[in-house]
N, C-alpha and C positions, 0 to 999 in steps of 0.2 A: 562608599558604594562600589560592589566590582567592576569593571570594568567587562561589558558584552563581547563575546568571542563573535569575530564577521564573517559568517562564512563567506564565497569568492561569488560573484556575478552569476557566473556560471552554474553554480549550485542552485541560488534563487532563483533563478529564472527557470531551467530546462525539468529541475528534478521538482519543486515546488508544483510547475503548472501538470506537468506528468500525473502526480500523484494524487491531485486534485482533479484531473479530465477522469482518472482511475476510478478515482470515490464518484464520480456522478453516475459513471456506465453503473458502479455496483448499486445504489441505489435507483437507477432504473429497474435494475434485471431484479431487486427484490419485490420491486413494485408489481413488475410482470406478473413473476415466481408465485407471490402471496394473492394474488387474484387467478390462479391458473389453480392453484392446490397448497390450501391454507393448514391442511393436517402435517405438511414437515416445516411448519411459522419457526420453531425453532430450532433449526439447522438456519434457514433460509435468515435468522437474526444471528446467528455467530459467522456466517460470511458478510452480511451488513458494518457489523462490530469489525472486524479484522479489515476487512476491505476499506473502510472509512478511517478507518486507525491511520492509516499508513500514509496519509496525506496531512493527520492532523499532527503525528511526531515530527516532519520533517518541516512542517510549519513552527513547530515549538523548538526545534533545536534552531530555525534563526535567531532566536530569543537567547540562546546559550548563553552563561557567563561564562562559560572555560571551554575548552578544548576538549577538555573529557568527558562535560556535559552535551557538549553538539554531538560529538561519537557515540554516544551513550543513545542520546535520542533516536540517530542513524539506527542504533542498532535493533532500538525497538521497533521503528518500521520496518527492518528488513527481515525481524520474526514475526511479523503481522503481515507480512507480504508472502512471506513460504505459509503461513496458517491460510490465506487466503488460495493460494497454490493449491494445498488440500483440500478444501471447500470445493474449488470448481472441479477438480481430479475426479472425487466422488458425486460430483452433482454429475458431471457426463456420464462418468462409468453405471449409474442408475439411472442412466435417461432424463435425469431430471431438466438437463440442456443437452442441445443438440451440437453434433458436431462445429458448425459454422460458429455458436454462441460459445463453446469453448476452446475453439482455436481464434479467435480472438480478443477473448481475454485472455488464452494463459499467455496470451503472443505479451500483452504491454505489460501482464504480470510479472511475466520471467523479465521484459527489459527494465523492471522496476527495479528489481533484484539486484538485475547487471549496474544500475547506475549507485543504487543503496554501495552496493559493494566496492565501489570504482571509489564510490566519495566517501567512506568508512579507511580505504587503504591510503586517497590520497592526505586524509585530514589526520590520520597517525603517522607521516611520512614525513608534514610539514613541523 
């Protein structure tokens, strides 16, 4: 049987619960979104998808067997996090959210990014 690759405390804890406080705000804001104006339901389900993504990869790379499986799953949340990026980009830029709904999400989005990135660099370094 392989032997599980561990990612560090630190990873578990900060970027895990991060990424999971992430996916609740976005399935709020679609909940809103889809009782506010249900004719853009699918746009409003491809930031759902992306936005919930990104919690459930870095939840699966705990799971890792190797080293390049945990980076590998990093790396799919951190294209599911710039996808998500896009999503709210275009949702404000069309009014669809307001200024305050998208400066704070892109705020934890981009530091999702920042942390994806930090522990994608650290976990090829080690």
């Amino acid at each position: 049987m392989p032997r599980i690759f561990e990612p560090s405390e630190i990873y578990q804890g900060v970027l895990l619960r991060k990424s999971i406080d992430f996916g609740v705000r976005i399935v709020k804001l679609f909940k809103y979104l889809i009782q506010k104006d249900k004719s853009l339901e699918a746009l409003y389900i491809q930031l759902l998808k992306s936005g919930t993504s990104i919690g459930a990869n870095v939840s699966e790379a705990q799971s890792a067997i190797s080293k390049k499986d945990f980076i590998n799953k990093l790396f799919i949340s951190l294209k599911e996090s710039r996808e998500t990026d896009f999503w709210l980009n275009l949702f404000f830029r069309t009014d669809v959210i307001n200024q305050s709904e998208y400066d704070s999400l892109i705020k934890d989005c981009d530091e999702l990014e920042r942390l994806l990135s930090s522990s994608i660099k650290t976990a090829k370094g080690s």
